[in-house]
N, C-alpha and C positions, 0 to 999 in steps of 0.2 A: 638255505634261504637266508638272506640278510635281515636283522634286524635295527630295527631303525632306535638310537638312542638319546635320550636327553642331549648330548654334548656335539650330535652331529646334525653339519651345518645345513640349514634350508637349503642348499644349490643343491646339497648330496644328495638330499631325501627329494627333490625333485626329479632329480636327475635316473633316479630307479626308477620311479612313474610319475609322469606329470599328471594322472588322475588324480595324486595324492593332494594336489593344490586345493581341491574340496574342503578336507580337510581342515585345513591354516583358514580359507573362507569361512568355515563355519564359527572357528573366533577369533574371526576382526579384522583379521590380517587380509585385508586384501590388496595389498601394496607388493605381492610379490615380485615383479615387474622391479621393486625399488632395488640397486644395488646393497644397499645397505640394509637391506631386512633381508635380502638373499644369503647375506653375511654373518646375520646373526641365526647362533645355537638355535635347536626347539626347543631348552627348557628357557632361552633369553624370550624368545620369542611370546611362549606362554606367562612370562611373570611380567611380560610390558603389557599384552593385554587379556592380562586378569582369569587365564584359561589354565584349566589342569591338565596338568604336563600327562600324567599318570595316562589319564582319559583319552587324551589326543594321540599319545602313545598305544594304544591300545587297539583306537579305531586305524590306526596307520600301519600299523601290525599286522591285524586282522587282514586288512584289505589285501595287503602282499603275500601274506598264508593263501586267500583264496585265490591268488593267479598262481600259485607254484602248481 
């Protein structure tokens, strides 16, 4: 099963499930769609808006645990 890490990039971690897009919605980022936030890291991603990396890490984790 892959795990999803701080240093890899939104396209990546979409690109495993795009259900995961919940997720990034749930803080802030709803700009997916934008090139340049596709681009950046999850932990860039969670220190522009204000979300813990950890937590978000964990529900995106989680979620791919239960479809394996």
């Amino acid at each position: 099963m892959v795990q999803v890490t701080k240093d890899m990039i939104i396209a990546e971690v979409l690109a495993l499930d795009t259900d995961l897009a919940e997720y990034f919605f749930e803080i802030g980022m709803h700009c997916l769609g934008c090139p340049s936030a596709r681009g950046e890291t999850v932990e860039d991603a969670c220190a522009v808006h204000g979300a813990d990396c950890d937590a978000l890490l964990a529900k995106i984790n989680a979620h791919l645990a239960d479809k394996a």
